[in-house]
C-alpha positions in Angstrom: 111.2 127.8 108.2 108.5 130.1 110.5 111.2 132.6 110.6 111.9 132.3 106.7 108.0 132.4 106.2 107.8 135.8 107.9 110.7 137.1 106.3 108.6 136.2 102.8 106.2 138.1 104.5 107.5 141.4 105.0 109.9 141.6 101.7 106.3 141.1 100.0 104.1 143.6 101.8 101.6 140.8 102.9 101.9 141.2 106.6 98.3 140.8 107.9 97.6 143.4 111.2 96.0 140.6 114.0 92.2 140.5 113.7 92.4 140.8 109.6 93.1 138.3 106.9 92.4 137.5 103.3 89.2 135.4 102.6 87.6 134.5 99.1 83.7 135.9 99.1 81.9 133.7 96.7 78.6 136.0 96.4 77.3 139.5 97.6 74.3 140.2 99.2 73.1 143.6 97.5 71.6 145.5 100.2 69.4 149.6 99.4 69.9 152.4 102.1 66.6 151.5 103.4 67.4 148.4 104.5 65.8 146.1 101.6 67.9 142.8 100.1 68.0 144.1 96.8 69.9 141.2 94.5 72.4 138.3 94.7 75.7 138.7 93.3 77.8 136.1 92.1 82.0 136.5 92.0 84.6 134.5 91.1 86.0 133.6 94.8 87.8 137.6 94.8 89.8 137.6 97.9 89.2 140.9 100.4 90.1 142.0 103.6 88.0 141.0 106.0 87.6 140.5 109.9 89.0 137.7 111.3 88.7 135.7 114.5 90.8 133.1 115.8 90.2 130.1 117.2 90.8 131.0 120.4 89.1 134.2 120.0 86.0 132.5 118.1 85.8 130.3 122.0 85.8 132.8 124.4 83.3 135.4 121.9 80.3 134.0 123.3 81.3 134.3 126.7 82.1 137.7 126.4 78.9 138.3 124.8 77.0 136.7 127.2 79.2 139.0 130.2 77.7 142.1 128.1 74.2 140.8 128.5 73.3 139.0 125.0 71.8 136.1 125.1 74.5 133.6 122.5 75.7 130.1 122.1 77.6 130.5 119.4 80.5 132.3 117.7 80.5 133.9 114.2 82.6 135.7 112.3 81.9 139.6 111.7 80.3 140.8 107.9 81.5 137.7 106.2 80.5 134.3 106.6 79.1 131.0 105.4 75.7 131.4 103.7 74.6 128.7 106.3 75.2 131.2 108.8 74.6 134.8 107.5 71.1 133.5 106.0 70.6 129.9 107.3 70.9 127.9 104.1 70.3 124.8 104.8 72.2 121.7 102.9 69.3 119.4 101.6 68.6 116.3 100.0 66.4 115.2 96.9 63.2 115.4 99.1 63.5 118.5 100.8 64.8 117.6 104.0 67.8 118.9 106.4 70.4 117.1 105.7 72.5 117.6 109.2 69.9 118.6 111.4 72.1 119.3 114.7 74.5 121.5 112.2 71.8 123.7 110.9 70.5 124.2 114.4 74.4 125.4 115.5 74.0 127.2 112.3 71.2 129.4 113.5 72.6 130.1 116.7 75.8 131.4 114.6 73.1 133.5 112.6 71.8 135.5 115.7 75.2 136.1 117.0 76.3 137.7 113.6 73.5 139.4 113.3 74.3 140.7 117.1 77.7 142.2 115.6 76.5 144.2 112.8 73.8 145.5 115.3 77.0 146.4 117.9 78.6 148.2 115.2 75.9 149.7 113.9 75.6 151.7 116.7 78.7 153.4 116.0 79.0 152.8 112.1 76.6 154.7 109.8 77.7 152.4 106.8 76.1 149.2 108.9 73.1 150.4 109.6 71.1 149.2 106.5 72.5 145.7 106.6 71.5 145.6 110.6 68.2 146.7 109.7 68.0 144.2 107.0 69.2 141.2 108.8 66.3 142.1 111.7 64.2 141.9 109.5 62.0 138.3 109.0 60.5 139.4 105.8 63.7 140.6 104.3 66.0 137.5 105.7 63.0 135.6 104.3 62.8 136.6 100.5 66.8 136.7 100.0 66.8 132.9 101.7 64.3 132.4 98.9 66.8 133.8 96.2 69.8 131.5 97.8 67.9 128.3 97.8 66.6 128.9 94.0 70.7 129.7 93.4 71.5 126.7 95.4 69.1 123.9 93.0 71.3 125.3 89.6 74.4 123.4 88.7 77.6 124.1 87.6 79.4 127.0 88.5 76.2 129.0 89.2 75.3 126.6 91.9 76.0 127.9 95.3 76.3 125.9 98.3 75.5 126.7 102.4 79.7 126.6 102.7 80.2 129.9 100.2 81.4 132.7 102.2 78.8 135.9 101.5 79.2 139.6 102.5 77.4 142.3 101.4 77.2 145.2 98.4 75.7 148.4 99.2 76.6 152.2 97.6 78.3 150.3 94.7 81.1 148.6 96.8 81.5 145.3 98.7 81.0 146.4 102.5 84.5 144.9 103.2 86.2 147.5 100.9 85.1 150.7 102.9 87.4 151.4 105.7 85.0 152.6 108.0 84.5 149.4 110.6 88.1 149.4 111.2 88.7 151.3 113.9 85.4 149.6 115.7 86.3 146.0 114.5 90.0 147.1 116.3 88.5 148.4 119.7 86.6 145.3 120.2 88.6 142.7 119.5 90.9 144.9 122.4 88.2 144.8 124.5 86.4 141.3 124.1 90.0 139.2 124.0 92.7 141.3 126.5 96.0 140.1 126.1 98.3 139.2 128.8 101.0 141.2 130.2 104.5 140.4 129.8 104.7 137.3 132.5 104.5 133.9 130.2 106.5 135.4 128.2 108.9 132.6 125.9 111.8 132.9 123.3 109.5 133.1 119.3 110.8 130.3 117.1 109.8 132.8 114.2 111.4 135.6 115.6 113.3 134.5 118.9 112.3 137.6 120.9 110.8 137.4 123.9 107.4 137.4 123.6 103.8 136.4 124.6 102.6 133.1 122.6 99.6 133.3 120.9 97.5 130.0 122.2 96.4 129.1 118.7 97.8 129.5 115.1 95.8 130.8 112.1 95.5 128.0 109.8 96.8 127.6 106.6 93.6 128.1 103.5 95.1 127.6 100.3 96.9 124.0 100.8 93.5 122.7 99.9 91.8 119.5 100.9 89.3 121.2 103.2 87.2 124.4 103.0 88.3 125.2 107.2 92.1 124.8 106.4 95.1 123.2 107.1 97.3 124.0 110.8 100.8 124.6 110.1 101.7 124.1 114.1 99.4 122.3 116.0 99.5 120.8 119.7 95.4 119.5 120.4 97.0 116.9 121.8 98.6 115.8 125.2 101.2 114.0 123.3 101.9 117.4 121.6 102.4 119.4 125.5 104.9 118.9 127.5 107.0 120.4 130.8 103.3 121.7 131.9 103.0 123.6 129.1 99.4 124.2 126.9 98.7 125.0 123.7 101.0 127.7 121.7 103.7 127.4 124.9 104.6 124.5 123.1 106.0 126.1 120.2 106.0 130.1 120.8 105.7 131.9 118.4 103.8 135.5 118.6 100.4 136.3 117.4 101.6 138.6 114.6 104.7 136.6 113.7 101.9 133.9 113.1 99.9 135.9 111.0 102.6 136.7 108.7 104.1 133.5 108.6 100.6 132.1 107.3 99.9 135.4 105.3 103.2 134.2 103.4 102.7 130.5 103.3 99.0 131.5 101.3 100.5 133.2 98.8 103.1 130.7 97.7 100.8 127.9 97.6 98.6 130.0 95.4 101.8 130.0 93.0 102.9 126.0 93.9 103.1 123.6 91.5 101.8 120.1 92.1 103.8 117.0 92.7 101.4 113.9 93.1 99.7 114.7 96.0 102.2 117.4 97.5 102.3 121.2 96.8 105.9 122.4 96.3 107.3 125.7 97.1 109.9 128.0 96.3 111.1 131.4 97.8 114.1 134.2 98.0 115.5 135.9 100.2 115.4 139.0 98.1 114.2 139.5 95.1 115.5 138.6 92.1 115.3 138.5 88.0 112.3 136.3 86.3 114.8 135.1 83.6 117.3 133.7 87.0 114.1 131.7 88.7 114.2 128.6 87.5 111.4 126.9 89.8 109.1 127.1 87.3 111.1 125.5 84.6 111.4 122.3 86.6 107.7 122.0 87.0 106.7 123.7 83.5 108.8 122.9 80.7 108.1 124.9 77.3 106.5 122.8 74.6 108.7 123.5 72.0 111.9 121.1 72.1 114.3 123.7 71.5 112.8 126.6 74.1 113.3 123.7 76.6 117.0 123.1 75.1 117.4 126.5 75.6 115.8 126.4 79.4 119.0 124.3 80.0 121.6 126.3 78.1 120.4 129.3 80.1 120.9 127.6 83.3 124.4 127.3 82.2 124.6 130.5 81.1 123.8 131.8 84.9 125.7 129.1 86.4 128.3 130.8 84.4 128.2 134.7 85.6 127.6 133.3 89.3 131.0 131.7 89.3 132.8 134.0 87.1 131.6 136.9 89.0 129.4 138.4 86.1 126.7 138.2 88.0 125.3 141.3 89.8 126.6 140.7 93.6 123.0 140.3 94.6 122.4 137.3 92.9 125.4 136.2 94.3 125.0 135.7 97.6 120.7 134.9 97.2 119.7 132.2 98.9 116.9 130.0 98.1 113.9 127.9 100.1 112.0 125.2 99.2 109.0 123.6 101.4 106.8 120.4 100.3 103.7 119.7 102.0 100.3 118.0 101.9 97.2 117.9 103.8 96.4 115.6 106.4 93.1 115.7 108.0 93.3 119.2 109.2 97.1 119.7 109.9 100.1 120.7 107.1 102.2 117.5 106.7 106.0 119.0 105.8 107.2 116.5 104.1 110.4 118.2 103.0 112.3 121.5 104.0 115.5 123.2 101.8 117.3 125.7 101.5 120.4 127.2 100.6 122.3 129.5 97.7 120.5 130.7 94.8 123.8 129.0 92.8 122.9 125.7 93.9 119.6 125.7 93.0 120.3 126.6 89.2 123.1 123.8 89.6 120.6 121.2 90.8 117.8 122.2 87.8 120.9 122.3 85.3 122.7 118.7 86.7 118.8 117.2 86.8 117.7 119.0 83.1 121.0 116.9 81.9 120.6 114.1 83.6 117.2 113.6 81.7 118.0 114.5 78.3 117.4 111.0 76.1 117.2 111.4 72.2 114.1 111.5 70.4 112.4 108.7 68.5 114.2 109.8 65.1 117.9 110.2 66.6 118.0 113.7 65.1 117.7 115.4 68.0 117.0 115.3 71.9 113.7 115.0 73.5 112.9 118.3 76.4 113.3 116.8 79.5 109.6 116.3 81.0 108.1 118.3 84.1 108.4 116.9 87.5 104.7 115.8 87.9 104.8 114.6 84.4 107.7 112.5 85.2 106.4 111.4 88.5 103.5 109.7 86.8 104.9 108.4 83.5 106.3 105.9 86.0 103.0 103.5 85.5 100.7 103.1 82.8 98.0 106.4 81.9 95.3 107.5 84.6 92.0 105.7 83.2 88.5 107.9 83.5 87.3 105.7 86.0 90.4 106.3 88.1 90.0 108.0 91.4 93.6 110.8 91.6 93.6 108.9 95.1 93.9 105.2 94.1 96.1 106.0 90.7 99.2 107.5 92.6 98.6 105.1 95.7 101.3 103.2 94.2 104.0 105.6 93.8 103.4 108.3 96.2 106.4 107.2 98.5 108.5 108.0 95.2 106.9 111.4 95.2 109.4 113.2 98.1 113.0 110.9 96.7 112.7 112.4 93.7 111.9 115.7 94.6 115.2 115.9 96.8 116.8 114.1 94.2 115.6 117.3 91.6 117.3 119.4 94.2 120.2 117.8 94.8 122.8 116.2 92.0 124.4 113.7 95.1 121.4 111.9 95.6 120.8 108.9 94.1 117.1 108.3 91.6 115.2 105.7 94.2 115.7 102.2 93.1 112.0 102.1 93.8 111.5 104.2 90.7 113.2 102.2 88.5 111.4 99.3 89.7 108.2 100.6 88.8 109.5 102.0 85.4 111.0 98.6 84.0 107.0 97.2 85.3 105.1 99.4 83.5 108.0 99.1 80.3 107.5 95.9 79.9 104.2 95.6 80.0 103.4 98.2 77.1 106.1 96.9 74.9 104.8 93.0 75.4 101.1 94.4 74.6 102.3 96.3 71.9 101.6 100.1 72.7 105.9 100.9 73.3 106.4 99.9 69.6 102.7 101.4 68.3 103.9 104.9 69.9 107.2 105.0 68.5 106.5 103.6 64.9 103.3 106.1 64.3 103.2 108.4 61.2 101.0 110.9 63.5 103.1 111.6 66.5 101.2 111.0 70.0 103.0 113.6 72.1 101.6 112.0 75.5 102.9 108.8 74.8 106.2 109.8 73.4 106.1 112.0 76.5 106.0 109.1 78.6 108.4 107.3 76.8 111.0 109.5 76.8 110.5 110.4 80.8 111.1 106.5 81.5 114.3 106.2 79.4 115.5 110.0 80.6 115.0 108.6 84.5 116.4 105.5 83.5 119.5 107.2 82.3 119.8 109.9 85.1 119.6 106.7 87.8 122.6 105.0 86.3 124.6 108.1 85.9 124.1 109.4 89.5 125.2 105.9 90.6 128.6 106.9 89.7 131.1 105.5 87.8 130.5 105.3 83.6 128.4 107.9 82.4 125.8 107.8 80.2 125.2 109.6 77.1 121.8 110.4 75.8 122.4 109.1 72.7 123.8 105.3 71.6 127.1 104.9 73.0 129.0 102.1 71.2 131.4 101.8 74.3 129.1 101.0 76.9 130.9 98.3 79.5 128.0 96.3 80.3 126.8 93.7 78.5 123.1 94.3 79.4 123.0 97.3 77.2 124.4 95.7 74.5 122.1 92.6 74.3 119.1 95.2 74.1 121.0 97.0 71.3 120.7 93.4 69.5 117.6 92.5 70.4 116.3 95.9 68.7 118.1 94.9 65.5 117.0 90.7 65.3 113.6 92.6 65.7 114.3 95.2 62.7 115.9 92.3 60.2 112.8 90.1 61.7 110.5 93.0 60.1 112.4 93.4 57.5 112.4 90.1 56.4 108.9 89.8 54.3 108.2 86.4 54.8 108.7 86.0 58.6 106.4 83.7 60.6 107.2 86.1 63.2 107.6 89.6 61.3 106.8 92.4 63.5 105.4 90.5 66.5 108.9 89.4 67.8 108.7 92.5 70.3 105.7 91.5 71.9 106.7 88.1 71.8 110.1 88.0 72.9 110.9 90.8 74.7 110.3 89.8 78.3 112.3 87.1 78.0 115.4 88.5 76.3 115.5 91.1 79.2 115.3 88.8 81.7 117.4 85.6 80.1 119.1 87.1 76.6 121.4 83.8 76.4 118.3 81.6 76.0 116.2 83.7 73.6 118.9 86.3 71.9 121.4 82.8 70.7 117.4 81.3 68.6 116.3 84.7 67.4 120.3 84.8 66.2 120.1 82.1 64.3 116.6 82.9 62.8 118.4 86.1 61.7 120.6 84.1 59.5 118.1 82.3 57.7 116.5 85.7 56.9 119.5 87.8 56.4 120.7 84.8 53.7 117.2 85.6 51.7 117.7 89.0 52.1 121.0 89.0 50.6 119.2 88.0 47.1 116.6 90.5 46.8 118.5 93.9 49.3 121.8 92.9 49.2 122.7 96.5 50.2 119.8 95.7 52.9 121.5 92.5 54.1 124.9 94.4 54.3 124.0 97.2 56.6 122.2 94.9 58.9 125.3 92.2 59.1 127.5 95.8 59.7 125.2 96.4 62.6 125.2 92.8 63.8 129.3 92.7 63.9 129.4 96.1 65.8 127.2 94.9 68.2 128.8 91.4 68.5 132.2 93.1 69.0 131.0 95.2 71.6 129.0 91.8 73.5 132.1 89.3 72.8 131.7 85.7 72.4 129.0 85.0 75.3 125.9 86.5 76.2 124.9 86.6 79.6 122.6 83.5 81.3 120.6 86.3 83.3 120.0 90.2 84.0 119.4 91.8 87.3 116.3 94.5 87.3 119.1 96.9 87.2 120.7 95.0 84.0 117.2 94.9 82.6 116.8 98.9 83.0 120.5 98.9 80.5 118.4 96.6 78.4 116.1 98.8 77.9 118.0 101.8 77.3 120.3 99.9 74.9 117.1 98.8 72.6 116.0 102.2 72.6 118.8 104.2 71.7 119.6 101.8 69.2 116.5 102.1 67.5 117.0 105.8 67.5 120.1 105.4 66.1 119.3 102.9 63.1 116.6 105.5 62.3 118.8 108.1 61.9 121.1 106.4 59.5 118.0 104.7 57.4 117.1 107.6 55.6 120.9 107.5 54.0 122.7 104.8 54.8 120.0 102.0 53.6 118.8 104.1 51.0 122.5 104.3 49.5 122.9 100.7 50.1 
């Protein structure tokens, strides 16, 4: 994966020299060529080269410092930095007072050491010398702490905070877009953190060269979770070392190698797409067409039905010219890369890592696009298969207001990483978990009502059907990558198991129940009955039956054409079950039961409009 990372990297220009990175400046300190604070400018987080330190470098600063003859306890980072540290904002509560003491004391200490830098650079950078002379200033630092703290009371997103990163604006640029500190900011680093000769040196896992390991590896900004960052490879721990090894001997990799391979890792996670609590990524080994990257499709589908029909038919289409050889020979041999990750406290959790050809991954979006397909409500046509982290959380009942994102997918985040691999791969199997959670939440909204509310309204709600249409198209995709009979989306009169069937009658004893005006159950039979007929359809599918009968027999007098289609229904469904019904269903049966109700219902929908009508 590091090596892949770096690869990223280079093919995209991002490789970061050592000593420089990206960081996202939330406000700009305007500063006049004599040396005055002249206003406060707010930006929308714009990311600029600046100066970097590691953490290993950001240790041994002050004792370098302190070799040179400054008087410092603490490290900071050089033109850009926390407003707690450039200006020593301090975080406060209602009544005025510090909230963290001890850190706004470390603060300070940080503040004289930064100010130290500019003054160093100064020295040999014209450019700095107004911002030096500023910063040694007390009246100056004084009035522009003055500004922050009046920013700092606003709310919203003019409210800034001690943790914003700050630089400075003088001659009509930010002071990190002029060149001129390079070359200083390069001959110190070379002077205040030597590197080691060539002994130590140890086979790179990004590169496998012999190199020198860098002790420490940038960390990883854009995972989020934390403002300091995420470590990709870590080892602070003795459990971590091993052979006598410390730190970055653990797990060599260079220090540029580690720059790139985080330079890369930010950029996709700027680009991922959510999955629960997980950031998912994709990459190439080469570049290739927008139209053939189907990453975001899986993630993102179109809101029109038929531009996410057609998502699928293009998948086909490529799958096509791949194995056909119509494809250009680049595309051919691509491969692809996929990383899933989270945060956990301060490191990258990986929780999964593929790759492989470009061919196979429009395979696996094509085999998991058809795999979900499930009609729509009206039978006329089929539903667009729903986004990942749509589908991940239609498996239980809406997020409420009140809802922390924490304690909502608490229950089903150990589904979240099966049915990534299961997006990526047509062998593997839908966790059982899933449906397990699906046939809980089904039930519940069809016995309270809401399953049949959102189906039967005049005004479509498009996040319910959503929902809907996720459960059955997962429902669906689990049987058929079982193996064995295959599913269709739509009602499939030959079905083998009995399970499906019994739903398929228990959605028509509910439609001849509604139909039947004078019902003392009418349209609450669902809600009623349901639960049971899933679970025991011989004990409650044989009396709703025979209530049928007694309905079907008035119905005759008034809708005879009515009472026909219905007993057509009835036979074709009886022919399919044969004479018994079963005593109980499995979960697994139950999951049939529910697909069978729905697709029947889909089904006698689209034939009402002309077949009851002619009746």
């Amino acid at each position: 994966m590091l090596s892949q990372l770096v690869s990223y990297t280079q093919q995209k220009g991002l490789l970061a020299e050592p000593g420089f990175t990206t960081k996202e400046i939330r406000w700009l300190v305007g500063v006049s060529p004599q040396g005055a604070f002249t206003e406060l400018i707010p930006l929308e987080n714009q990311a600029r080269t600046a100066p970097d330190l590691s953490q290993p470098d950001m240790i041994s600063l002050p004792g370098y410092l302190r070799g040179q003859g400054h008087s410092v306890e603490q490290a900071a980072h050089f033109l850009a930095d926390t407003c707690a540290v450039v200006f020593g904002l301090a975080e406060r509560d209602a009544n005025g007072q510090v909230r963290k003491p001890d850190e706004h004391a470390r603060n300070l200490q940080k503040q004289a050491t930064f100010r130290l830098l500019i003054q160093l650079a100064a020295n040999d950078v014209p450019l700095l010398k107004p911002i030096a002379q500023a910063l040694s200033d007390p009246e100056q630092m004084q009035t522009i702490l003055q500004k922050l703290e009046a920013q700092a009371q606003k709310r919203g997103a003019e409210k800034l905070k001690p943790t914003d990163k700050v630089s400075f604006w003088l001659q009509g640029r930010c002071v990190l877009d002029f060149p001129d500190w390079h070359d200083w900011w390069r001959q110190f680093r070379t002077q205040a953190f030597p590197k080691s000769g060539s002994e130590g040196r140890m086979p790179s896992f990004a590169s496998g060269a012999l190199v020198t390991p860098a002790s420490t590896h940038p960390k990883v900004t854009k995972l989020g979770g934390s403002a300091f960052g995420h470590a990709l490879v870590t080892y602070d721990k003795e459990a971590f070392e091993s052979y006598g090894l410390s730190q970055g001997e653990n797990a060599a990799v260079e220090e540029q190698a580690a720059n790139a391979y985080r330079a890369g890792l930010d950029s996709l996670l700027e680009k991922a797409e959510t999955l629960g609590e997980m950031k998912v990524v994709v990459w190439y080994d080469r570049e290739i067409p927008e139209e053939d990257d189907f990453f975001k499709d899986l993630f993102a589908p179109a809101a029109d039905e038929a531009q996410e029909l057609q998502a699928l038919e293009r998948a086909r289409m490529v799958l096509q010219a791949l194995r056909t050889g119509q494809a250009p020979p680049i595309l051919r041999s691509a491969r692809f890369f996929a990383a899933a990750m989270s945060p956990a406290s301060g490191r990258v959790m990986l929780r999964d890592w593929q790759m492989g050809r470009l061919e196979d991954f429009i395979d696996a979006v094509a085999a998991w696009f058809s795999d979900l397909t499930i009609v729509r409500r009206d039978g006329g046509s089929l539903a667009s298969p729903p986004g990942l982290n749509r589908l991940f959380q239609s498996l239980q009942r809406p997020k409420t207001p009140e809802q922390n994102l924490d304690d909502y997918l608490k229950p089903i985040k150990q589904l979240q990483t099966p049915l990534w691999r299961a997006a990526l791969n047509p062998r593997l199997p839908i966790p059982y978990a899933a449906v397990a959670k699906i046939m809980e939440t089904h039930t519940a909204e069809v016995m309270t009502g809401g399953f049949t509310e959102a189906l039967k309204a005049q005004k479509p709600d498009a996040a319910a059907l959503g929902r809907i249409y996720a459960r059955m198209g997962l429902l669906k995709a689990y049987h058929n990558r079982k193996g064995g009979y295959r599913m269709s989306a739509e009602l499939d009169l030959s079905h083998p198991s009995p399970a499906y069937h019994c739903g398929r009658l228990m959605c028509i004893l509910a439609q001849i129940q509604e139909a039947a005006s004078d019902s003392e159950i009418n349209a609450g039979v669902i809600q009623r009955y349901y639960g049971a007929a899933s679970s025991t359809p011989s004990l409650v599918l044989g009396r709703l039956t025979r209530l049928s009968q007694h309905h079907l027999a008035k119905m005759a007098k008034d809708a005879p054409g009515l009472a026909y289609w219905f007993n057509t229904q009835l036979a074709e469904v009886w022919k399919a079950l044969g004479k018994n019904l079963p005593r109980t269903l499995s979960l697994e049966e139950q999951s049939l039961f529910a697909l069978g109700y729905y697709q029947q219902m889909a089904a006698s929908r689209k034939k009402s409009d002309s077949e009851k009508e002619s009746a």
